[in-house]
C-alpha positions, 0 to 999 in steps of 0.5 A: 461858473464864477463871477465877472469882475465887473467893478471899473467897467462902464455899464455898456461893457458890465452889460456885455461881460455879464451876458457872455459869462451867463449872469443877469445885472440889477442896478437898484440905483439905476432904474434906467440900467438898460440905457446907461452907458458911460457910468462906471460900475463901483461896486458889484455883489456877488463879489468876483470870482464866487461861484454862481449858478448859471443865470444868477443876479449880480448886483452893480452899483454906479454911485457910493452909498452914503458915508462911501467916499462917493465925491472922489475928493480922497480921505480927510483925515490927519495924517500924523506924523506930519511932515518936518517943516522947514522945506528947502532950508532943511536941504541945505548944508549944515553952516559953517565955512565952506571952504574948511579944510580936511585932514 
């Protein structure tokens, strides 16, 4: 059999696919695992779709690990090249008489 993919599920339905597809659920930081409900699953090993015996452990995480990006906020780096300045202006036509005529 192979493993559910359990990240993105809250824990109510972790809990429900495992046991439909015959694995058993650890959540190292979770000791009250049997009573959440609402939290969203992270992070899991084995990893989906890896072939398992019936009645294997697979092992959720709710929150990041340390160094993870756990808060959610996105990545704090430079991005390079930064964005030309200038805004609106840089949407304007180049100056010079607006009225020329083209031949």
């Amino acid at each position: 059999m192979r493993v559910p993919r359990l990240v993105g599920l809250m824990a109510v339905d972790a809990r429900r696919t495992a046991d439909a597809r015959g694995v058993l659920l650890a959540a190292p930081d979770r000791p009250d695992f049997h009573l959440t409900v609402v939290d969203y699953v992270v992070r899991q090993y084995p990893l989906p779709g890896v072939e398992v015996p019936r009645g294997a452990v697979v092992t959720v995480w709710f929150d990041f690990g340390e160094g993870e990006g756990g808060g959610g906020a996105g990545v704090r780096e430079p991005r390079l090249p930064r964005p030309p300045s200038g805004g609106l202006q840089r949407e304007l036509d180049e100056p010079g008489d607006p009225y020329a005529v083209v031949v």
